[in-house]
Backbone as CSV, one residue per row, in Angstrom:
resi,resn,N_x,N_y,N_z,CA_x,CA_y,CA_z,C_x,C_y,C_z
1,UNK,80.224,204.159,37.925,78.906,203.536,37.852,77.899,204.285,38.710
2,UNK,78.359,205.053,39.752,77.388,205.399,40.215,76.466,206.713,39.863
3,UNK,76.798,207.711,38.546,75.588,208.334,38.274,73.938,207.282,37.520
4,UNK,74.558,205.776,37.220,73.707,204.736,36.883,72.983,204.070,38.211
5,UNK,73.108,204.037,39.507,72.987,203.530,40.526,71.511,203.195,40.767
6,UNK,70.869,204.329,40.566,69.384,204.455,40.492,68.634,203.532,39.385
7,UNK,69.092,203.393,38.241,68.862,203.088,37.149,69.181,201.874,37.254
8,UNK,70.014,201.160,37.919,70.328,199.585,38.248,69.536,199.299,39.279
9,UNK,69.139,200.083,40.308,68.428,199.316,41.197,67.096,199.250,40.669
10,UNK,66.622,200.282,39.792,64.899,199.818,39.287,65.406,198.924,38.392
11,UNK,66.031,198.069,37.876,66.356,197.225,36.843,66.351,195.977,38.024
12,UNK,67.339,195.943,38.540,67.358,194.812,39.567,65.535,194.588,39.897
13,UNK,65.229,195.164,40.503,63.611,195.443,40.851,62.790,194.396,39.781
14,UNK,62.888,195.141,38.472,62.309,194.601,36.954,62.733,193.043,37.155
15,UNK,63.514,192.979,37.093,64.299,191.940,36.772,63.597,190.650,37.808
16,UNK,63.860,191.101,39.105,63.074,190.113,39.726,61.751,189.873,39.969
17,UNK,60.862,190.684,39.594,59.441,191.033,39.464,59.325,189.926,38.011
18,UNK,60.055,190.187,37.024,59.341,189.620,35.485,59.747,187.693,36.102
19,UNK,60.728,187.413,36.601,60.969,186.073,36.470,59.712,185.346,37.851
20,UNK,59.208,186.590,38.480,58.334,185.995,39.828,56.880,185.903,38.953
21,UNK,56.658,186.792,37.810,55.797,186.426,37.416,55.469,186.052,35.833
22,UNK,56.654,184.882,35.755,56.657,184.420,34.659,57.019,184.590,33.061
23,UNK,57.359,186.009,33.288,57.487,186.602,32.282,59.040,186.321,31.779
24,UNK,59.617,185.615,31.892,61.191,185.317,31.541,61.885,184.417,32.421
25,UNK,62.327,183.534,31.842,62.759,182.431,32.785,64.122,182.309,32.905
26,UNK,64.964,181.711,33.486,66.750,181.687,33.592,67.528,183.086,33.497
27,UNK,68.171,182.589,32.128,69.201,183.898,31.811,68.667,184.517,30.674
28,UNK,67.488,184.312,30.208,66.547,184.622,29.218,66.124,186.117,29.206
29,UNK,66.304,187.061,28.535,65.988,188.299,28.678,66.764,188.795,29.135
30,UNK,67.119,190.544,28.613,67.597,191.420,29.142,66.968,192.986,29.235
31,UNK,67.850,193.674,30.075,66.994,194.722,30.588,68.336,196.087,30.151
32,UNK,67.585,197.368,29.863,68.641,198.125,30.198,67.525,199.831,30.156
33,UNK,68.635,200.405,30.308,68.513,201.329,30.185,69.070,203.091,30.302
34,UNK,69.130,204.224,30.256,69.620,205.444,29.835,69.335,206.353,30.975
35,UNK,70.237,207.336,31.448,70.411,208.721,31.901,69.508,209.387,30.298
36,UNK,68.061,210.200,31.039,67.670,210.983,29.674,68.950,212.100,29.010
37,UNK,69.007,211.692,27.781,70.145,212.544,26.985,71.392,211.644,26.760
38,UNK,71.589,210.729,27.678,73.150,210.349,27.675,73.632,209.615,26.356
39,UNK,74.506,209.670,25.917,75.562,208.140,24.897,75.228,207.012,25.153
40,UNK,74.815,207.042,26.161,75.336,205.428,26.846,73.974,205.267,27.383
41,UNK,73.845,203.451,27.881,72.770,203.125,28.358,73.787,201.489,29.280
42,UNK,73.362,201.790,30.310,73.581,200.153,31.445,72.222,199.159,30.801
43,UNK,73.335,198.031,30.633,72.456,196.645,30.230,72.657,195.180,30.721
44,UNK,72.066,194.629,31.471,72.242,193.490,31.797,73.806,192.722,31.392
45,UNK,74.516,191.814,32.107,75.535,191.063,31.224,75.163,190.083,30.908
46,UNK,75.884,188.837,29.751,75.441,188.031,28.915,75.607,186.846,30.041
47,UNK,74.433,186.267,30.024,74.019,185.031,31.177,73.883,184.961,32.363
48,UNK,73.663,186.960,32.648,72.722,186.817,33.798,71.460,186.526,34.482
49,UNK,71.352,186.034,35.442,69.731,185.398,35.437,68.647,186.904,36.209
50,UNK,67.633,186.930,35.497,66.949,188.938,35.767,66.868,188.420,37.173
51,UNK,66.621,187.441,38.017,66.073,187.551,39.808,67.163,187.690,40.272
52,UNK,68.469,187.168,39.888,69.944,187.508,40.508,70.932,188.571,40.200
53,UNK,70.346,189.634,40.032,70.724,190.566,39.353,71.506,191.589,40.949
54,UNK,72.840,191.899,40.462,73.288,193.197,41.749,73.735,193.988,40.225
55,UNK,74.370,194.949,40.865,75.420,196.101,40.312,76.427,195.491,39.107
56,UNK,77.405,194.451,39.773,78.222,193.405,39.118,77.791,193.084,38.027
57,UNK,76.072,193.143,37.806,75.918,192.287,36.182,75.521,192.983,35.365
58,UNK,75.867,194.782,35.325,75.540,195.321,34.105,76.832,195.852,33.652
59,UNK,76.722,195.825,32.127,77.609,196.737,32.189,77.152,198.043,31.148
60,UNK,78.194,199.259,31.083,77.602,199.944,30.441,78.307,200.301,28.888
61,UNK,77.666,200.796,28.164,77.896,200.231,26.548,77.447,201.979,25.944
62,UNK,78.436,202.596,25.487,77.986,203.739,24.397,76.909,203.239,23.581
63,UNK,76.620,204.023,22.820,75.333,204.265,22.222,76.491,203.756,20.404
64,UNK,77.677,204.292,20.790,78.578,203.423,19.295,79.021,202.155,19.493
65,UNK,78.081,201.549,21.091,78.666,200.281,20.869,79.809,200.003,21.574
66,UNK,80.693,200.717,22.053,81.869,200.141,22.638,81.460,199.930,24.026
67,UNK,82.055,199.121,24.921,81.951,198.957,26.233,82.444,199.711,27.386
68,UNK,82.086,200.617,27.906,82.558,202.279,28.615,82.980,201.779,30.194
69,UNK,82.740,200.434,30.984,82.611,199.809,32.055,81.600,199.117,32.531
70,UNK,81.747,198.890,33.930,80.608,197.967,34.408,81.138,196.531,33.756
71,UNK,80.266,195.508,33.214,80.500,194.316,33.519,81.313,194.137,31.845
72,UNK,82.198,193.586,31.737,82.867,193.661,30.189,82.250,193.186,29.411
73,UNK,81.291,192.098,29.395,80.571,190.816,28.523,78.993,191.032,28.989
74,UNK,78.763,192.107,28.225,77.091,192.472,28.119,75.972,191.263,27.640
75,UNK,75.234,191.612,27.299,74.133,190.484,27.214,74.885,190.557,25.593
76,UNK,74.390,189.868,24.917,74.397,189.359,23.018,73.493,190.025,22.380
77,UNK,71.977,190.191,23.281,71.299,191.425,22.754,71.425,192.897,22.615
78,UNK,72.683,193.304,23.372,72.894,194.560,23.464,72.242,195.616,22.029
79,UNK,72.997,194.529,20.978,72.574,195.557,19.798,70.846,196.025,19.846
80,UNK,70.377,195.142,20.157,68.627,195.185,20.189,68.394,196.785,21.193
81,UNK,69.121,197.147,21.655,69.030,197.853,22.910,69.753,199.317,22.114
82,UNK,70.652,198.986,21.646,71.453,199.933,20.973,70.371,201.032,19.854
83,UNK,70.514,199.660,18.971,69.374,200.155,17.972,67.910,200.790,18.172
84,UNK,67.500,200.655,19.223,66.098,200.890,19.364,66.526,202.386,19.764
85,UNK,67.533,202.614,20.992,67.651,204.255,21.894,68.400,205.021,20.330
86,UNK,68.711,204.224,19.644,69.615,205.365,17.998,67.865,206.075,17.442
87,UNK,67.637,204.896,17.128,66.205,205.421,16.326,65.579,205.999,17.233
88,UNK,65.202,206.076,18.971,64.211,206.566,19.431,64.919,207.309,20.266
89,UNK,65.028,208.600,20.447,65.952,209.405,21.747,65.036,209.924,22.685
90,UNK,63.516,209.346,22.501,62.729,209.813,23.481,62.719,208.681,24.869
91,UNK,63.258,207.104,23.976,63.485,206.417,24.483,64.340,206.485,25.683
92,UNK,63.851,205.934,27.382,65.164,205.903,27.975,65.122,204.576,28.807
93,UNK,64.326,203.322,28.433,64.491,201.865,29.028,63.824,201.050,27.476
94,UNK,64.553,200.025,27.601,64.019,199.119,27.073,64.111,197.585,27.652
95,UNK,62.884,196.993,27.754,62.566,196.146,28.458,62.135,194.553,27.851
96,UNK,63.257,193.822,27.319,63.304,192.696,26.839,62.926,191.403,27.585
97,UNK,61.391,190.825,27.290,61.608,189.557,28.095,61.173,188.848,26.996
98,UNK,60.374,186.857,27.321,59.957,186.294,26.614,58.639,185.680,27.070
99,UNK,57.471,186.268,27.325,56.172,186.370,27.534,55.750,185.079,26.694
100,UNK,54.982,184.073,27.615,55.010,182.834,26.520,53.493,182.754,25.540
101,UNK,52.565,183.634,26.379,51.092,183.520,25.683,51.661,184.890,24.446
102,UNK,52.557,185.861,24.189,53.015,186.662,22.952,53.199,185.666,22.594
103,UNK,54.150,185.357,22.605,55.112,184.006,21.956,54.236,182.943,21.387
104,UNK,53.626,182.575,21.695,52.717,181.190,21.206,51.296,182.235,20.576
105,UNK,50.760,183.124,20.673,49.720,183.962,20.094,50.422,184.239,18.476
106,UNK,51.756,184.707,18.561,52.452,184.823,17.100,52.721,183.916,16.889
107,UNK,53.352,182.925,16.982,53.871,181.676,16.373,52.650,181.324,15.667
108,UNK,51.888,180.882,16.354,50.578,180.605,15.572,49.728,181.172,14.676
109,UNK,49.951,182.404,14.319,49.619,183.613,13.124,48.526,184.593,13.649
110,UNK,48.177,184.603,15.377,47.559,185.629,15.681,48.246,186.777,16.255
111,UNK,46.899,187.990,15.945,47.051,189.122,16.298,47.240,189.263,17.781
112,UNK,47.661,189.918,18.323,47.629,189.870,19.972,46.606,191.441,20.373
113,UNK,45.438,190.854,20.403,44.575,192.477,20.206,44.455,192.975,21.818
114,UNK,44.204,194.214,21.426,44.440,194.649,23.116,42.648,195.173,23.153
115,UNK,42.540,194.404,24.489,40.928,194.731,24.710,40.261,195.429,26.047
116,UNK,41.485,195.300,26.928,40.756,196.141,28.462,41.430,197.309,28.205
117,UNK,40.589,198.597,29.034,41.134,199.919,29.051,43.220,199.785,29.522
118,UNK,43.318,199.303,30.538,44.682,199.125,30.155,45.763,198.578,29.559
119,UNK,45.301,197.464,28.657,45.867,197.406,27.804,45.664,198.384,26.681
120,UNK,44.701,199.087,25.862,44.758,199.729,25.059,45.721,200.924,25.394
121,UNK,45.683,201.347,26.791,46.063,202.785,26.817,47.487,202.706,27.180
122,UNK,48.147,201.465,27.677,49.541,201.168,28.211,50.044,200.928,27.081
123,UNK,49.574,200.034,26.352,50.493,199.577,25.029,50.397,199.930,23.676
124,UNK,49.083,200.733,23.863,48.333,201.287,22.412,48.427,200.763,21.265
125,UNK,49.963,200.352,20.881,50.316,199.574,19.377,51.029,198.349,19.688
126,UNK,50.765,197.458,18.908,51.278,196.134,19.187,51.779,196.042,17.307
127,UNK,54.054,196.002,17.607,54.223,195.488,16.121,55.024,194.395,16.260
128,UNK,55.465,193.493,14.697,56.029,192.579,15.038,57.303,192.240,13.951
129,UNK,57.985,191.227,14.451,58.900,191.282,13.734,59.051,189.690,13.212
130,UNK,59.319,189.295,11.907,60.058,187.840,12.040,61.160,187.129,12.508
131,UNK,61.346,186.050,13.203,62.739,185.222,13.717,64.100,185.756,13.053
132,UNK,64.466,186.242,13.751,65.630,186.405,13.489,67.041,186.203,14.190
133,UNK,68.276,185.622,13.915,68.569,184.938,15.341,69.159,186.024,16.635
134,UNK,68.704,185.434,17.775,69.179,186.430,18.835,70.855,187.217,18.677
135,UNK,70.813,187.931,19.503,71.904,188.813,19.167,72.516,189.393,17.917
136,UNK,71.726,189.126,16.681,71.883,189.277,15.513,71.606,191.007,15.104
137,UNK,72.571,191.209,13.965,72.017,192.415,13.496,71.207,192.382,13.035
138,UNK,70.587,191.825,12.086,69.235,191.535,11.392,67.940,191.546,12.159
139,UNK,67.911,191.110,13.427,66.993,191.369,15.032,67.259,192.554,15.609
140,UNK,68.274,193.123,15.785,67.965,194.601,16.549,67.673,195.822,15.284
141,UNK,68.278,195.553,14.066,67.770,196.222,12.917,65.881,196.414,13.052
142,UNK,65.804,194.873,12.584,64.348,194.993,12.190,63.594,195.421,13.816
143,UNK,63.888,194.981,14.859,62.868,195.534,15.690,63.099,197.475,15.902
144,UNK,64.302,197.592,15.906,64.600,199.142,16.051,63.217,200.196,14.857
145,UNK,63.694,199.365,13.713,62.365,199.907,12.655,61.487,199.827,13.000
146,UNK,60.538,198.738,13.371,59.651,198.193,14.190,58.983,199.551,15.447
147,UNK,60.105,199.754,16.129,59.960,200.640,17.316,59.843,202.039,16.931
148,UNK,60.219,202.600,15.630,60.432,204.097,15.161,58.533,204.772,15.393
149,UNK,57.488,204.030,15.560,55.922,204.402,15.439,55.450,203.621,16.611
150,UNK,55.915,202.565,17.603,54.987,201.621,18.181,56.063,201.548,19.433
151,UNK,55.708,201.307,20.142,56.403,200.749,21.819,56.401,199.378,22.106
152,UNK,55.732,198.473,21.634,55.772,196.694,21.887,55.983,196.744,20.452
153,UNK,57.199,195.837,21.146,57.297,194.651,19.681,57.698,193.743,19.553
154,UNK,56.954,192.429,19.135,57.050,190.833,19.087,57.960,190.684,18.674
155,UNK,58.803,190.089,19.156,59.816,189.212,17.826,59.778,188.045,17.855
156,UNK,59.483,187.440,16.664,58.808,185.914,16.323,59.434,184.955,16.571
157,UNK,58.708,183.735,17.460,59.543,183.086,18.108,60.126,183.093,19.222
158,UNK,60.419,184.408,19.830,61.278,184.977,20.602,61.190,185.339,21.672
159,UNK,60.267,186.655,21.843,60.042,187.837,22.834,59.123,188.851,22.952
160,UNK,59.720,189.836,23.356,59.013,191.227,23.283,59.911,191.897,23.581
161,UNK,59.658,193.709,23.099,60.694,194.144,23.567,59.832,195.611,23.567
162,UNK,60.122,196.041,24.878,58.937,197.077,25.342,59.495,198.629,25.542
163,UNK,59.247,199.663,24.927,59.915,200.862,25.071,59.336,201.837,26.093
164,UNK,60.014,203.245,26.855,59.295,203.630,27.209,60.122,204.906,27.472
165,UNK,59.856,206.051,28.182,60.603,206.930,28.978,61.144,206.656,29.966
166,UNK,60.708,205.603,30.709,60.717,205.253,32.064,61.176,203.781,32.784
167,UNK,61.831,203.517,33.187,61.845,201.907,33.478,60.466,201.406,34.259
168,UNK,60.201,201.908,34.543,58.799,201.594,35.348,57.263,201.234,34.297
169,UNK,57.499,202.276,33.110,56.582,202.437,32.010,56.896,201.156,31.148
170,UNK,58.337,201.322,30.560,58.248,200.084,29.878,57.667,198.480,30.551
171,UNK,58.340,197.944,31.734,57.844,197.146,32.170,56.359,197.085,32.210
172,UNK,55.379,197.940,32.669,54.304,197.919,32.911,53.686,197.570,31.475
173,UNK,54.406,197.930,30.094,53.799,198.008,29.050,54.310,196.674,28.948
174,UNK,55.379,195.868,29.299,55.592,194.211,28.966,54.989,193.770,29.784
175,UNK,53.614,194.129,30.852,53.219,193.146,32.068,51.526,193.397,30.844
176,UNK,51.158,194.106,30.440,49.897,194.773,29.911,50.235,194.081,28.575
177,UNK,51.322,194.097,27.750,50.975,193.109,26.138,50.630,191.754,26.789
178,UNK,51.468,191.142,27.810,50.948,190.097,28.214,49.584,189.434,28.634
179,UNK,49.319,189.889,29.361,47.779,190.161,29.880,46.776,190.245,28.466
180,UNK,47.371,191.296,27.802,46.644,191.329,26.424,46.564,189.735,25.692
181,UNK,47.483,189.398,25.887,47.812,188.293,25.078,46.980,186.944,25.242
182,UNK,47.125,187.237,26.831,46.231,186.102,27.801,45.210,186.203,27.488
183,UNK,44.494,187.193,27.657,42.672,188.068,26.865,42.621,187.286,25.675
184,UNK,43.527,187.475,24.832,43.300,186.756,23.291,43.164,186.052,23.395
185,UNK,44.082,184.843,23.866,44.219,183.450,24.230,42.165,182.794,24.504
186,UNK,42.141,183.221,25.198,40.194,182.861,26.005,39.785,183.475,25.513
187,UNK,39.450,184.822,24.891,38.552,185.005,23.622,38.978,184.224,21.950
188,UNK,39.773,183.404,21.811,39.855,182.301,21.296,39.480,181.277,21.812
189,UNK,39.461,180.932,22.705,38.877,179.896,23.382,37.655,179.559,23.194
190,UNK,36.928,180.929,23.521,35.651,180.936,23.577,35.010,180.917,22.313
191,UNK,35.629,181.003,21.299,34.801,181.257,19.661,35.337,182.799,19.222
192,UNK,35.889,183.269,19.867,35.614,184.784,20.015,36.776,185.394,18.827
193,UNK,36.556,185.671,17.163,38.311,185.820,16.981,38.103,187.518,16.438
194,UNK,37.233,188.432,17.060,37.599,189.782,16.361,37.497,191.014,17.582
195,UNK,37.168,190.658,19.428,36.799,191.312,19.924,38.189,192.518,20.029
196,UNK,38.000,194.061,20.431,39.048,194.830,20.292,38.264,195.822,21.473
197,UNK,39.146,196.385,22.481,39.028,197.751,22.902,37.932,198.644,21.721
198,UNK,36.602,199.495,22.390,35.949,200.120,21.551,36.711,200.989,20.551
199,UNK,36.614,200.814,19.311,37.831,201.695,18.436,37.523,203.581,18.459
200,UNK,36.393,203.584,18.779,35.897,204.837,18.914,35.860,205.839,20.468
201,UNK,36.278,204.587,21.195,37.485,205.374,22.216,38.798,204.895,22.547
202,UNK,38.893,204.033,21.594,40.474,203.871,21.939,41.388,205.502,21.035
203,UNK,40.727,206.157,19.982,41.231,207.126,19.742,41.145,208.332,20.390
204,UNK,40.242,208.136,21.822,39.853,209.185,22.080,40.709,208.885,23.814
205,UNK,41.587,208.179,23.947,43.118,207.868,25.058,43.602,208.922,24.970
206,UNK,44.035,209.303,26.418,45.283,210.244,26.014,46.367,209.305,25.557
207,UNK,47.124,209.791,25.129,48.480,209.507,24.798,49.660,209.151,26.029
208,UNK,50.298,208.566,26.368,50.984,207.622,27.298,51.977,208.469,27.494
């Protein structure tokens, strides 16, 4: 476990940061992530809570799925985690929580538009997926597709699930859809249902 050591302690970090600020509650959400290049990726185990997180609760899982060490009984989402680093090898964290203003912005049939400079430039694309049940193939399928063009992606009902190079990047991009989300929320409030980041510089971002 220990060429992962580094990679568990910014997870531990994540982990207790998202439940301090709301972003995932109990044993709700999981976290993982990759050595750039490797088979394998360390992922949370199934019914750990993200603020009580040591070493003990990941374990680590090939990229075919089998369980290589670390904790034997991974999270149920693993596949979600699996599928996304197959389709994306630029990918090396993915950052699963359940953000409740996403969550209630989709349920209800809105867009979650991104309108301050950092949300546009952290999360750039916002996609989504329909309910599908957790730990299911049909859920890490469709969001993995989902993820092949975009870095956030809703899953209905559910979550988010945030990609990045970086464990540090992805999170920041699940703290920024949120925030986005919140923005929507009170520009609904207010009457407001089409405001967006200027589109004529949101193309003109660098690239993340």
């Amino acid at each position: 476990m220990s060429a992962h050591a580094d990679l568990i302690a910014q997870l531990v970090d994540v982990g207790r940061t998202a439940v301090a600020q709301g972003l995932v509650l109990a044993s709700g959400g999981n976290l993982s992530a990759r050595l750039p290049g490797s088979d394998e990726f360390v992922v949370t185990g199934t019914g750990t809570y993200l603020d009580r997180l040591d070493a003990s609760a990941f374990s680590v899982v090939g990229l075919n799925g089998q369980v290589r060490g670390g904790n034997q009984n991974p999270s149920s989402e693993w596949r979600l985690h699996q599928r996304s680093y197959l389709v994306r090898p630029d990918v090396n964290a993915v950052i699963h929580l359940h953000p409740q203003y996403v969550v209630l912005l989709d349920a209800l049939g809105h867009q979650v538009r991104l309108i301050s400079l950092d949300q546009a430039y952290y999360v750039r694309k916002v996609a989504r997926v329909p309910y599908f049940p957790s730990g299911s193939d049909e859920l890490a399928d469709a969001a993995a597709e989902a993820a092949r063009d975009c870095d956030a992606v809703i899953l209905g009902f559910h979550g988010c699930s945030c990609l990045a190079d970086t464990i540090a990047m992805g999170f920041r991009r699940a703290q920024n859809l949120e925030q986005a989300a919140m923005t929507t929320f009170r520009c609904l409030q207010l009457g407001n249902a089409d405001l967006t980041f200027p589109p004529e510089w949101f193309e003109r971002l660098t690239t993340v």
